[in-house]
N, C-alpha and C positions, 0 to 999 in steps of 0.2 A: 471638500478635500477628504480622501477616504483614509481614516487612520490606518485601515490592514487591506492588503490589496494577496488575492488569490488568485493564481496559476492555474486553470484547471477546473471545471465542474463535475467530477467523477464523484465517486464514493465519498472519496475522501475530503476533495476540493469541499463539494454541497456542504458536510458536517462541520471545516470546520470555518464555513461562511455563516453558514445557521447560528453554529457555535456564539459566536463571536456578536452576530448583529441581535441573538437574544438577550447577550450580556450587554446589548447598548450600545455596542461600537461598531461606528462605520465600514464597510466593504467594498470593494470592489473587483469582484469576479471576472477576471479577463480569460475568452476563452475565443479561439477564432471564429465561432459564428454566434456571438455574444448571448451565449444560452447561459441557463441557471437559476440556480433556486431563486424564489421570489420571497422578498420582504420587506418591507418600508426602509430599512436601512440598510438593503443590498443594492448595491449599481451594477449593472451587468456590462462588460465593455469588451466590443469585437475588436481584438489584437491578434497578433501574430508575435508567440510569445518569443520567438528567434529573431526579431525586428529588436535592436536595442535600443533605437533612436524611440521609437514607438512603444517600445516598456518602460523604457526610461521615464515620457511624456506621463504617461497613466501612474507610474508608483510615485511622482514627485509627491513630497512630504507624509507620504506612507511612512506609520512607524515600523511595521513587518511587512518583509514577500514573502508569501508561501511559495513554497514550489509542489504543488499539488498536479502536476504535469503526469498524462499516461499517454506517452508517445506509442505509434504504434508498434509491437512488438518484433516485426520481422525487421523494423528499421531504426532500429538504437543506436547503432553507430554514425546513422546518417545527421539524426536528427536532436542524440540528445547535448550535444557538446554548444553548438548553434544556441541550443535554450539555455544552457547552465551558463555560457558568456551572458546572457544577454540579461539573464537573472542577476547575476553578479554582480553587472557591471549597472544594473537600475536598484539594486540596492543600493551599490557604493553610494550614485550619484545623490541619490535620496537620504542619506546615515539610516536605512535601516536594518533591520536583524535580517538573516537569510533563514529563514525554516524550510529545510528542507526533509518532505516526504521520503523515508530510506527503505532500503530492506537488507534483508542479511547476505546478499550475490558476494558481496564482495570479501566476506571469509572463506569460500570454495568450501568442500570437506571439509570438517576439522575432527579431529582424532575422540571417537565417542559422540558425535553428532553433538557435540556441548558447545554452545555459543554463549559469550559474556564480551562485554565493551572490550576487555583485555585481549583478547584472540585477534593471533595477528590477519592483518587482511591480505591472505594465501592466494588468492582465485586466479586461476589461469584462461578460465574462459571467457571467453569475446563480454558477455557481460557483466560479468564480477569484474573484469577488470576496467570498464565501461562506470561501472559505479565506483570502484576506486579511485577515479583520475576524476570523475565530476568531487566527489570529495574532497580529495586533495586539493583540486585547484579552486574550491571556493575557502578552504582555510590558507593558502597560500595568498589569496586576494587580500586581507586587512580586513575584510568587511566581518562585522561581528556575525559569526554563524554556528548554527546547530543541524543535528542529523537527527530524527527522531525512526529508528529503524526497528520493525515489525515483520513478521513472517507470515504465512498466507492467509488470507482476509475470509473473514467471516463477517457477513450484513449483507443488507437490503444493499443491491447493484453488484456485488464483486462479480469477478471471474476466475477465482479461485478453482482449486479440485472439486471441493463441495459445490458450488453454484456451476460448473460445466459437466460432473461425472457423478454426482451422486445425486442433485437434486432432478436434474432431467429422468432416472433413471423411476426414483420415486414416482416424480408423477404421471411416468406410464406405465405403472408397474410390472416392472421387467427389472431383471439382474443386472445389477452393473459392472461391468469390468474397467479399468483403471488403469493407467501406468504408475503403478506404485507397491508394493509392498503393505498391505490393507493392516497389520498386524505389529504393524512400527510406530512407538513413539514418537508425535509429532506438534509442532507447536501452530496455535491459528490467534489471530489475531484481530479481535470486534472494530473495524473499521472505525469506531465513536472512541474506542481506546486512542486510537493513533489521532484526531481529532485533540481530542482533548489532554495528548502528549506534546503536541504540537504547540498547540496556544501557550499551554503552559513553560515549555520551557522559553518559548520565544521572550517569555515576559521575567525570568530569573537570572542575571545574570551567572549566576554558579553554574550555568547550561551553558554559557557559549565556548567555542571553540572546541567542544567535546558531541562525539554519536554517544546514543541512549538507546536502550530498549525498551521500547512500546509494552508498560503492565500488560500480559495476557493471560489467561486460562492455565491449568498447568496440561503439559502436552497429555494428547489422547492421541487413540490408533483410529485411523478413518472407516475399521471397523464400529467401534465404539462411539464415533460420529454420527454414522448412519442410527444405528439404533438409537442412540436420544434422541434425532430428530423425530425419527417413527415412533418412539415413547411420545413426544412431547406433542405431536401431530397427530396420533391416532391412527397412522398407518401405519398399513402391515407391516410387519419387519422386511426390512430390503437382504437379499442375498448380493457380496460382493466379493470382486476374483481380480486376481493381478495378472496385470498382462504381463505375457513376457519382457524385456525390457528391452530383444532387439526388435520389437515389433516398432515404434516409435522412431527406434535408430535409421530400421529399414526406412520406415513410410518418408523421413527425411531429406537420403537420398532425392526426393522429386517434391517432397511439399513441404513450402519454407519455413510454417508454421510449425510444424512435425520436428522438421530440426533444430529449430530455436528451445524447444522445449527437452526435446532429446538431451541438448546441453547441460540441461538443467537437472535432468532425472534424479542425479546424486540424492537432493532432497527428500524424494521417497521411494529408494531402495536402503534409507540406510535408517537410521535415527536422529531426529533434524527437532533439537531442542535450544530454544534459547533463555535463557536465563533474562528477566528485567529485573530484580532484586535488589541492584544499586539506584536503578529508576525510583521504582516504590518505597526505598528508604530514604533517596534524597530530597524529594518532590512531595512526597505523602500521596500519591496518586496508588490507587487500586485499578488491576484490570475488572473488566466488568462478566457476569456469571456468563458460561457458555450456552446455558439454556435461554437467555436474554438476547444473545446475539441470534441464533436458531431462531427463536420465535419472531424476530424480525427476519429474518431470512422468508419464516413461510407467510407473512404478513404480504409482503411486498412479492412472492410468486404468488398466490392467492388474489392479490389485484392486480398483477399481468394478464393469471391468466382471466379474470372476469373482463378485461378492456378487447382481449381477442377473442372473446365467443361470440 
């Protein structure tokens, strides 16, 4: 019987499976085509995490669910409410904690790009308000739950700005251009932070029924991202330029990816900082140095690209 059962083998899922089974305790990573990190006390288990008869079966006597879920992006509406019932409702049946992987969609704008636990959750778009109602309705459920919510991911696997627009750019050294504003305050988020925000609160009760934010870095400009990398990598300094912002809006119009992210732009045309301060004073938990998350960044593009030569 797995004491901690995980949602999800992404970024975040693996860490904090790894997490967890190096500290000695049980796993079981459910993901539909039962993939996942390997290790004597991980169990890997092919679900269909929207199946609740069938999550329910797998988290029995689990003391935590993760919700380490990265539905596909163009179909949020379809797919994540399906999953959040089905998480829910195989926690209740189980008594265990809900942890759920968050992020900040669901304050929209907020006035000085400042985000803290306190700010209310404003978002009017299809997915701020997509993540407001998965919230709501697992604190509405009884089932003891936490949020642990982080802003855009720096580590080995993300898909962040940095791993789709700056690191490709690097490594054919060519200019990058961006939909963002290169020169704006912005805050990232070491994948192993939200990991080990996760477990942790799962395991305090002074964390349930309240979101947290994930210790991170204090914000940098995606200027100033690029160059530490290239500091820390020995490559050349990268030149990078903001697209214009109806360029995205436009491409939209016809490609669904384009517009789902169009939604989102707010992020970086503006100043997009979160505050973790009450996390780090209540928990004792430090975010980890940014040149730490980076050099695993080029660690793991470094052995991509050595598997496809």
């Amino acid at each position: 019987m797995a004491q901690h059962v995980v949602v999800g083998s992404g970024p975040i899922g693996s860490k904090v499976a790894l997490l967890l089974a190096d500290q000695g305790e049980s796993v079981r990573v459910v993901t539909r085509s039962g993939r996942g990190p390997e290790h004597e006390l991980i169990e890997r288990v092919a679900a269909d995490a929207s199946d609740t008869r069938r999550l329910t079966e797998v988290t029995e006597g689990a003391e935590v669910l993760y919700n380490c879920a990265n539905p596909k992006y163009t179909e949020w509406a379809k797919l994540w409410f399906p999953m959040n019932n089905a998480m829910i409702a195989a926690a209740r049946s189980a008594g265990a904690v809900y942890a759920i992987t968050g992020n900040l969609y669901g304050y929209g704008p907020q006035p000085g790009g400042l985000m803290t636990e306190a700010s209310p959750l404003a978002a009017t778009g299809r997915k701020g308000r997509i993540r407001i109602k998965m919230w709501q309705d697992a604190l509405a459920s009884g089932v003891r739950t936490i949020e642990a919510r982080g802003s855009d991911y720096v580590g080995a696997g993300t898909a962040g700005i940095f791993s789709t627009v700056l690191l490709p750019a690097i490594q054919k050294g060519r200019p990058a251009w961006g939909p963002a504003k290169m020169d704006l305050p912005h805050s990232f988020t070491y994948t192993g932070d939200m990991a080990r925000t996760l477990t942790t609160l799962a395991r305090d009760e002074r964390a349930y029924g309240k979101a947290w934010h994930v210790p991170s870095p204090a914000p940098i400009t995606i200027r100033e991202m690029a160059a530490r990398y290239c500091e820390l990598t020995g490559q050349p300094p990268l030149k990078v330029h903001s697209m214009p912002r109806f360029v995205m809006r436009t491409a939209g119009l016809a490609v669904p990816i384009a517009r789902e992210l169009a939604e989102m732009d707010y992020q970086f045309y503006a100043p997009f900082v979160m505050d973790s301060s009450l996390t780090e004073r209540t928990f004792g938990l430090t975010p980890t140095s940014l040149d730490e998350a980076l050099r695993e960044t080029a660690t793991a593009a470094d052995e991509t690209a050595a598997r496809t030569m």
